[in-house]
C-alpha positions in Angstrom: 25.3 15.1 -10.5 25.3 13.4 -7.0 22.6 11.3 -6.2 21.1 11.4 -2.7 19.8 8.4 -0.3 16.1 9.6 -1.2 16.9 8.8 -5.1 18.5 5.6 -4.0 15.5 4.6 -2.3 13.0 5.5 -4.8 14.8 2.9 -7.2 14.8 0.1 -4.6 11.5 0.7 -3.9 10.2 0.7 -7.5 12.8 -2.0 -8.1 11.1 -4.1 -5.7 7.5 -3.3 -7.0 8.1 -4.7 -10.4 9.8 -7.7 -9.0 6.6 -8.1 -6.9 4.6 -7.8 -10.1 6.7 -9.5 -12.3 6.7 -13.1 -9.3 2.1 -12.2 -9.6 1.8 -9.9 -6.6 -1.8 -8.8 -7.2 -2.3 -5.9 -4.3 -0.7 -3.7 -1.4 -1.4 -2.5 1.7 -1.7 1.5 1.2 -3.4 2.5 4.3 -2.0 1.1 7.9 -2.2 3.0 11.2 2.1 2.9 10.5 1.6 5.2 7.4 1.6 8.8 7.6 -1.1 10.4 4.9 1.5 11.3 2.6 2.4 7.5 2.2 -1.2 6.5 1.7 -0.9 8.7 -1.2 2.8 7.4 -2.1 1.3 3.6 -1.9 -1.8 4.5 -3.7 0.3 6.1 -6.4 2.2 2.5 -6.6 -0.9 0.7 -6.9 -2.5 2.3 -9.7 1.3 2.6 -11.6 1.9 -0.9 -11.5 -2.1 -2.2 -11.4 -2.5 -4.2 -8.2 -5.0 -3.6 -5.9 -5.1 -1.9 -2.5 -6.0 -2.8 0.8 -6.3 -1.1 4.2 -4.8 -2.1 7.7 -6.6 -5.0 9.1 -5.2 -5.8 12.4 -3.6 -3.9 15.6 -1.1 -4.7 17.8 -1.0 -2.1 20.6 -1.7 1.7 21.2 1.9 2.6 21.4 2.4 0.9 18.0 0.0 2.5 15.7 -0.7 6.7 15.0 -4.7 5.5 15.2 -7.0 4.1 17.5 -8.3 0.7 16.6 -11.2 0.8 13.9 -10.1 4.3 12.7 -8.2 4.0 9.8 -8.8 6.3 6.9 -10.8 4.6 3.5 -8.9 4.0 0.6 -7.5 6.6 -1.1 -8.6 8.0 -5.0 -9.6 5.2 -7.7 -8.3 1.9 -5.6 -9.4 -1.7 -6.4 -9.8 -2.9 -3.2 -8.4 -6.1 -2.8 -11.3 -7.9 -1.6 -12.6 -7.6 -5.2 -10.3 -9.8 -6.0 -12.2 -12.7 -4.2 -15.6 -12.2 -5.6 -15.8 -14.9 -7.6 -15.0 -16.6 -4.6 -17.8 -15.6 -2.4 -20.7 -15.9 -5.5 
């Protein structure tokens, strides 16, 4: 059975998210105003399959760049750890 250039993807993709884990990658952007919804839930899938926490879009470059207005990004998606958990201990 032929293959197509979605499947191919998929493996790079997930081929690259266990090298990020496997080099200590702790989280991923899931929500930026480049995303469509359907990859917020792709990414959020990614996070909680390979346990790194998730972050949102922090910055903005220009109107024409981004499919939201500045300061409108959608929360985090289903049962994230938000990445600035990961600095708590930081902050205490």
């Amino acid at each position: 059975r032929s293959r197509g250039l979605g499947d191919v993807y998929k493996r790079q993709e997930y081929a690259l998210f266990s090298e990020f884990k496997a080099h200590g990658g702790q989280a991923v952007e899931v929500v930026t105003g480049s995303h469509t919804a359907a990859e917020y839930v792709k990414y959020a899938d990614m996070a909680l399959e390979f346990d790194l926490a998730a972050s949102r879009g922090s910055d903005f470059h220009s109107p024409d760049e981004s499919r939201t207005d500045l300061g409108t990004l959608p929360y985090l998606p289903g049962k994230l750890t938000p990445v600035w958990d990961l600095l708590t201990h930081r902050i205490q």
